[in-house]
C-alpha positions in Angstrom: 7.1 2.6 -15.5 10.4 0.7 -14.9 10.7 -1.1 -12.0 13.9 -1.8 -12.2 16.5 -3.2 -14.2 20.0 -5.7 -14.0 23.9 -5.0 -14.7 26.2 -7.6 -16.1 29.4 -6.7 -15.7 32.5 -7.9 -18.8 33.4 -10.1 -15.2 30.3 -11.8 -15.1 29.5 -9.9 -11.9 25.8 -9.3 -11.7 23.8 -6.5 -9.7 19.8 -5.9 -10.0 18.8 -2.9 -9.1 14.9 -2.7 -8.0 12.8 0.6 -7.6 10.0 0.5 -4.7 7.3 3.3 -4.1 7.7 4.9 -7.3 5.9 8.6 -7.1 5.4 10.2 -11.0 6.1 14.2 -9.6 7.1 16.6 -11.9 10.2 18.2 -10.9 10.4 21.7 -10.8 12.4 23.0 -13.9 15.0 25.4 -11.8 16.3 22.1 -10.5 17.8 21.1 -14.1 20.8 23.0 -16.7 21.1 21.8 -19.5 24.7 22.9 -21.4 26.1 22.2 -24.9 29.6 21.8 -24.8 31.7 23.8 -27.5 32.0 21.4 -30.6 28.9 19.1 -29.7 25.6 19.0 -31.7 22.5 17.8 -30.3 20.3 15.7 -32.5 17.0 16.5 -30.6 14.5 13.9 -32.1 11.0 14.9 -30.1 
């Protein structure tokens, strides 16, 4: 589970980003669309 994670920016500028009470749900499907664009291809590697 990630916890969290840091950003370096090209300026040096540094932000850390920290994830606290973490629940593992399963979202409901219906909530998510998924859409090729015209001229993409999707290299689906499960």
């Amino acid at each position: 589970i990630v916890q969290g994670f840091n950003v370096i920016e090209q300026d040096g500028q540094q932000s850390r980003f920290t994830f606290y009470n973490v629940k593992l749900q399963t979202p409901a499907s219906s909530q998510f669309q998924f859409t090729i664009p015209d001229g993409v291809e999707v290299d689906d590697q499960r």
